[in-house]
Structure formats: C-alpha cells, structure tokens
C-alpha positions, -999 to +999 in steps of 0.1 A: -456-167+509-426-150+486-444-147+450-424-158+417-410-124+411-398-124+449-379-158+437-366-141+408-353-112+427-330-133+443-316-154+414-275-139+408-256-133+377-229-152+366-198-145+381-179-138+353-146-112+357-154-089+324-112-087+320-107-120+306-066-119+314-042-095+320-009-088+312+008-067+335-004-035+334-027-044+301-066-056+310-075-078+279-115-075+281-140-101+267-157-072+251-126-068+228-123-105+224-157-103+211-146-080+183-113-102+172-134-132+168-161-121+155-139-105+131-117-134+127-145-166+120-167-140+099-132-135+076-126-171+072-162-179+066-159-147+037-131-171+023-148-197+018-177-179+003-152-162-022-140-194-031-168-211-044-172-196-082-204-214-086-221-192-060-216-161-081-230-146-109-217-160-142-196-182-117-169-164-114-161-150-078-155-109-081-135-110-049-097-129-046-091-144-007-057-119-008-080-095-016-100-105+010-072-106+033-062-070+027-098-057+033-103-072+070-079-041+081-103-020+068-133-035+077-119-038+118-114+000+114-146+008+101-168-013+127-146+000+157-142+035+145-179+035+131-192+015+157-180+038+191-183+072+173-220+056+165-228+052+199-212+083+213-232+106+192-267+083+191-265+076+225-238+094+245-226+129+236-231+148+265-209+123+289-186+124+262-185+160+263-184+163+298-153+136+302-136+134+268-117+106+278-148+081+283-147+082+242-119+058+247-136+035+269-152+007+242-163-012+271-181+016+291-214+021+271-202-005+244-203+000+205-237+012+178-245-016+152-258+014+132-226+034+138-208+000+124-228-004+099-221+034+081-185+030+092-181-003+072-201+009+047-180+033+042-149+012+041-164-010+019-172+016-011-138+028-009-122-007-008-142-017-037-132+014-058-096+012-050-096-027-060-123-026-089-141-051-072-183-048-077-196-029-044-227-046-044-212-079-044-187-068-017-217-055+007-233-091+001-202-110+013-200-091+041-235-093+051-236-127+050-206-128+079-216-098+102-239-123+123-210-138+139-197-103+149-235-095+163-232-130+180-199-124+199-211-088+205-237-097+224-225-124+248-199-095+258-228-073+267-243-104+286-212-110+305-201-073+311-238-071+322-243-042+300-276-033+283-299-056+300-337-060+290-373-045+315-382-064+344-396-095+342-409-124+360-397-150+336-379-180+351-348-174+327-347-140+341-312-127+355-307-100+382-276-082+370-251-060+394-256-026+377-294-032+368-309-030+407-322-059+427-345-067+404-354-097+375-346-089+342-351-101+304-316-113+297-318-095+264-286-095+253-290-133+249-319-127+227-300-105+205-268-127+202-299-157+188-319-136+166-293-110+153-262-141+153-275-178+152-310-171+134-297-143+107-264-166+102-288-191+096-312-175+072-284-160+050-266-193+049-294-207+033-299-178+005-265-180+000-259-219-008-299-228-012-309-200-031-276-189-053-288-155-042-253-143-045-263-141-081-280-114-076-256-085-064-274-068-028-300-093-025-282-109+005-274-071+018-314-068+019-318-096+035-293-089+062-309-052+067-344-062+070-334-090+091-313-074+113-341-047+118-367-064+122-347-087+151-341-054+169-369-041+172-383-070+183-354-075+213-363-037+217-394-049+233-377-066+258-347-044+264-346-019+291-341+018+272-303+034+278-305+057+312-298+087+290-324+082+266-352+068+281-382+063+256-388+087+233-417+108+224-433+104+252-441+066+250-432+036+269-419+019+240-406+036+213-370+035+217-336+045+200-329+013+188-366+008+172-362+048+154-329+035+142-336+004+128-373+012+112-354+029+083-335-002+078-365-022+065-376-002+038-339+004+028-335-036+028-368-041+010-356-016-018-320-038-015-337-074-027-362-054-050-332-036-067-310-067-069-340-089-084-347-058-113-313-062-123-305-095-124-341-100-146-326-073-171-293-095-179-316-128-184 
C-alpha cells in the first residue's frame, strides 16, 4: 500500500512556461515582470503615502510625488544592480568566475534581498542628499512598499521553480522539475505570504494606525526585523542553495539565516533610535 509520501511523489508542478511572451527574438520572463510590478504598485502606493501630510511629522510630507517620480530610476537600479551582484558574490562567485556571462543571467540563480537591500540603500542616501530630502524618512517610505516587490519576487521563484524548500510529506507539497522526484515545501509561497502579504500588512497598520511615520526609521525597523525574522523562519523550510549547503557543519544553519540574524538587532536599534528622537522634540 503506497504511503502519503509515495502520493506526494507523484503530485506535478504547474505547468507554467517561465517566458511569459516573446517577441521575436526577445524572451520576456515572469521573473522580470516580477521586478516591473513590484516596482510599479510599490511606487504608486509611495505616492499615496507622500500625499497624506497628516501622516508625517509636523504634517508636512518631506518627500514631493515628482520627486518621487524621479527616484524610482534609481531605486530599479539599486535593487537590480544590488540585488544580482548580492547574490553572485553571497551565493555564486565561483560559477560566475568560471562562466562570466551567467552574471547576466537574472533568472538563472535569481536576485539577493540582502544585495537589494545595500544597493537601494545606497541609492537612497545619495538620492536624499542630492534632493535635501530627510534620509530617514526616505528609508521609511520605502520600507513600507518593498513587500510588494518581495511578494512578486517570490511567485517568480515559485513559477520558474527555483529555490524550493526540504522534502516533505505535507499535502500542499509540490514536486518541482529541477528539485528530483521528490515532495517538497513550496517555500517560495511561504515567502511571498510572510515577507509580501503579512509585512505589507503589519507596516500598513503602523503607518495609518500608529502615525509611526512620525517617527523617522521606525517603520525601516520594523521592516528589518520583520523581514528577518520571516526569513529565517521560511529558512526552515527551504532547501539550502547546491553550492552552499548548510554551514558550519549543521543541518540548519544556512546563508539566508547568517544573513538575516544581523538584520534584527540592526532593526531593533532602527525603532529604538527613531523613538529617542522623536521623545527629544516633544
């Protein structure tokens, strides 16, 4: 009598081409989709967010939507840029070095939220330099958008069946093409709830519940630890990238976990910073 996991073996992934259309010789992928509307909604959420003074401290919004307008050029290039040179060096340098040309390749291996995250970061203190606008209060508007670019993200990596979570005997397990005839945690659905619909969520309601906007970087905290602590929950469930394996000689400590563990206290200090100064101008 075939056991559950036998079942399971046998269920099949969605068929879905990962080259959403083509034209001519050009392969549009979903993964790049992904980016542009992830990109796209979190931009015209950030407008709305920028145009509500009361939301801000001393209710006057520091950021203009032209202004906004201008910085989603440099926002795209620091998640791309960031986000591929990220995961070359975190997780694939030595393919890279071997064939130079898979650098290119955004959907083979996929993108690093940490690499994104330092890339934008990046963009984003020399955006708010260049346009006087308050760099705390710039990191916060953003935070409270990434989620839909993590959402999108992650349905691409579900659909390119990329990055797929440890076996499993679950009954919403998925067998996946590249991952062996076996069940696995679909774990990039996991991801796109925690780190897109939950966090979108949670930062929606410190944003418009909790005027926390009021307090430059409290939202960016909230959006670290969050993020964080989502990951290294999924990282539970995720299968470790080939290349890496798990590290230190565990079965469980991965990249993803040694990556994001920093990320809490850096969030906590975030919210405790933001709170210090806002009690100093009461």
């Amino acid at each position: 009598m075939p056991t559950a996991a036998d079942l399971l073996a046998i269920m099949p992934f969605p068929d879905i081409d990962p080259i959403a259309f083509s034209i001519g010789p050009l392969a549009i992928h979903w993964y790049g989709l992904a980016y542009v509307a992830g990109i796209l909604l979190g931009w015209a959420y950030a407008r709305r967010i920028a145009a509500n003074d009361s939301l801000w401290p001393g209710n006057v919004s520091p950021i203009s939507k032209t202004q906004l307008d201008d910085f989603i050029v440099w926002a795209a290039l620091g998640v791309v840029l960031g986000g591929r040179l990220g995961y070359i060096f975190f997780y694939d340098l030595p393919a890279v070095l071997r064939t130079p040309v898979r650098a290119l390749e955004i959907w083979n291996g996929g993108m690093s939220f940490h690499g994104g995250l330092t890339g934008t970061t990046i963009a984003m203190i020399l955006f708010a330099r260049r346009n006087a606008i308050p760099v705390w209060s710039l990191f916060d508007i953003v935070a409270a958008v990434v989620p839909f670019g993590l959402f999108f993200g992650r349905i691409a990596n579900f659909i390119n069946g990329e990055l797929w979570g440890r076996l499993t005997d679950v009954p919403w397990a998925v067998v996946f093409p590249t991952g062996g005839p076996f069940a696995r945690h679909p774990s990039q659905l996991y991801e796109a709830g925690l780190e897109g619909i939950v966090l979108l969520l949670v930062l929606a309601a410190f944003v418009y519940g909790m005027r926390a906007l009021k307090s430059p970087g409290f939202i960016t905290g909230v959006f670290v630890c969050g993020y964080a602590l989502s990951r290294i929950f999924v990282e539970l469930f995720r299968e470790p990238d080939a290349q890496l394996g798990y590290l230190v000689g565990t079965n469980w400590l991965t990249m993803g976990m040694v990556l994001s563990f920093p990320m809490i206290l850096l969030g906590l200090w975030a919210m405790l910073r933001a709170r210090r100064q806002a009690a100093l101008q009461l």
